[in-house]
KOLKEDREN-207101 format. One record per residue: residue number from 1; residue in one letter; x negated, y negated, z negated of N, C-alpha, C in turn. Coordinates in steps of 0.02 Angstrom, whole numbers, padded with zeros to 5 digits. Layout:
! KOLKEDREN-207101
R seq type    nxx    nyy    nzz   caxx   cayy   cazz    cxx    cyy    czz
R NUM    a      X      Y      Z      X      Y      Z      X      Y      Z
...
! end
This chain:
! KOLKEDREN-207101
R seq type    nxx    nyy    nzz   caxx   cayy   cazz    cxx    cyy    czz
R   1    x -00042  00060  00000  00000  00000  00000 -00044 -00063  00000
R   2    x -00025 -00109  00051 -00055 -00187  00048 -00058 -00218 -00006
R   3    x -00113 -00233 -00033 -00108 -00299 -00098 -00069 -00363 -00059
R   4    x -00034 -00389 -00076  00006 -00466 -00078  00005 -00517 -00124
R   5    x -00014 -00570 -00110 -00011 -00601 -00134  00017 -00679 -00121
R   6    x  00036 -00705 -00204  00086 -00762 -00200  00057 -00837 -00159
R   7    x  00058 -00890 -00167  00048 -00934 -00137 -00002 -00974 -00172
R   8    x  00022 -00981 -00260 -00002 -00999 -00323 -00051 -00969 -00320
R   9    x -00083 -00892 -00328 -00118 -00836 -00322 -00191 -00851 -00283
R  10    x -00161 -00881 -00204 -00218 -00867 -00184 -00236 -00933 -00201
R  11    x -00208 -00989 -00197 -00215 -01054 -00212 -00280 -01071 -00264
R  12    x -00256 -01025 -00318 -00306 -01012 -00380 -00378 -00959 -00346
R  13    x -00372 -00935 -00311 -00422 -00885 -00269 -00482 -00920 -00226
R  14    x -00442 -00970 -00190 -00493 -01006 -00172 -00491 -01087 -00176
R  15    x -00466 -01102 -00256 -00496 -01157 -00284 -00443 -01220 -00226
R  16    x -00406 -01205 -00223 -00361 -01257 -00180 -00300 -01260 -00199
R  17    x -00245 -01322 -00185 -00189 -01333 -00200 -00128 -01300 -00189
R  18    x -00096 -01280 -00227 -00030 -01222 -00174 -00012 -01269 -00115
R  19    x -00016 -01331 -00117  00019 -01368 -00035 -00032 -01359  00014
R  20    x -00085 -01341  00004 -00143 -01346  00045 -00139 -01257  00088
R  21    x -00110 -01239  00027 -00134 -01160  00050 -00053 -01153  00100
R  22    x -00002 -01172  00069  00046 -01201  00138  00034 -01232  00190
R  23    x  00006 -01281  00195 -00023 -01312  00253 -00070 -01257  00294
R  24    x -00089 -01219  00261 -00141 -01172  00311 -00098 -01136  00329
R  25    x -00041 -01116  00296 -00001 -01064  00329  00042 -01094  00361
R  26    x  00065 -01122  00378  00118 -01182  00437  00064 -01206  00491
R  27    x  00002 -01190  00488 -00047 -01206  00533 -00068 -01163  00563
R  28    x -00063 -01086  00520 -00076 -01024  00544 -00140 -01003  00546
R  29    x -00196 -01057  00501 -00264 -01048  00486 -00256 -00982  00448
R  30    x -00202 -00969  00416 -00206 -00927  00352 -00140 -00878  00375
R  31    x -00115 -00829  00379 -00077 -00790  00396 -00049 -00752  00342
R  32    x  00025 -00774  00340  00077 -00742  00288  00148 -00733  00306
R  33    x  00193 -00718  00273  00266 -00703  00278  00312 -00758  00231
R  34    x  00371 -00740  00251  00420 -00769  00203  00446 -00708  00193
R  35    x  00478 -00701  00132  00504 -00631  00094  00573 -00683  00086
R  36    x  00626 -00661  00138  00686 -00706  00123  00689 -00803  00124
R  37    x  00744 -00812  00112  00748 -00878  00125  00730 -00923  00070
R  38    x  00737 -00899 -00004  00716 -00946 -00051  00647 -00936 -00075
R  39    x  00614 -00856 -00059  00573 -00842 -00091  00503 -00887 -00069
R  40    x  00437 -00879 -00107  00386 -00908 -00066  00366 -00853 -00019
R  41    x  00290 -00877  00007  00251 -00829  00063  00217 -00762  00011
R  42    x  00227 -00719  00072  00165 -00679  00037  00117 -00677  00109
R  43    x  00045 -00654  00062 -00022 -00671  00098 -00047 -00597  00095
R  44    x -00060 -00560  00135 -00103 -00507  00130 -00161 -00526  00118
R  45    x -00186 -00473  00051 -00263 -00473  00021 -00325 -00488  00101
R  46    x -00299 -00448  00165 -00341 -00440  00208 -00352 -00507  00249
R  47    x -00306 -00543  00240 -00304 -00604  00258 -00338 -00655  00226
R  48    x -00331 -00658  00167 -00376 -00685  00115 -00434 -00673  00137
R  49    x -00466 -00631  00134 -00542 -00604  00150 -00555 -00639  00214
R  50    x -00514 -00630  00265 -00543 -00640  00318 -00541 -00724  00330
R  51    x -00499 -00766  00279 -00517 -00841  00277 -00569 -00850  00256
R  52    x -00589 -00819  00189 -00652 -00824  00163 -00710 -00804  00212
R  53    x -00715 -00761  00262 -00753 -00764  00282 -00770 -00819  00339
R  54    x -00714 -00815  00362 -00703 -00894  00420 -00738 -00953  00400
R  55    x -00707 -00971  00321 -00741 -01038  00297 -00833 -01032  00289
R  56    x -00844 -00963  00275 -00913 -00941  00261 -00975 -00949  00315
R  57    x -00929 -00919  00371 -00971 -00951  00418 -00967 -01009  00447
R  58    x -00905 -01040  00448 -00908 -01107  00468 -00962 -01163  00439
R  59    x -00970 -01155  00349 -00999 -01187  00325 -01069 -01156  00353
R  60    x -01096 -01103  00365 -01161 -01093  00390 -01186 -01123  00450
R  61    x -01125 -01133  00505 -01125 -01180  00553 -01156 -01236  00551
R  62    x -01099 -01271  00489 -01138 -01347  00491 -01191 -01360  00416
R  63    x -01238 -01315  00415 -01296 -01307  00385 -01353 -01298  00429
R  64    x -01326 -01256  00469 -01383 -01271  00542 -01393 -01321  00577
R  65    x -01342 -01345  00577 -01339 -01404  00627 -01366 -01483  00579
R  66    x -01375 -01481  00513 -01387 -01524  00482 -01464 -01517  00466
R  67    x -01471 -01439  00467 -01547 -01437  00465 -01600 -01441  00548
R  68    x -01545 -01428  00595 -01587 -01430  00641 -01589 -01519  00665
! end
């Protein structure tokens, strides 16, 4: 079974605002569901990871480019 997680959850996961971590998902940087009409998103754990790694290399990006 998929780990899921809340909005609050990952928000706290990677140190950012629950509106922020909405904004990634209405942007589709970040990939989740709606569970019904009132409920919030859920985020698969695998998704998580794979932002983290996105931002990981991005920031290695512009470390090169500041050192070169």
């Amino acid at each position: 079974m998929k780990k899921l997680f809340l909005t609050s959850e990952v928000a706290d996961l990677l140190r950012l605002s629950e509106e922020h971590v909405r904004l990634l998902l209405r942007t589709r940087k970040l990939k989740g569901y709606k569970e019904g009409r009132k409920s919030g998103y859920r985020i698969p754990e695998s998704e998580v990871i794979r932002y983290i790694n996105f931002k990981m290399k991005d920031e290695e990006k512009k470390h090169i480019r500041k050192a070169g």
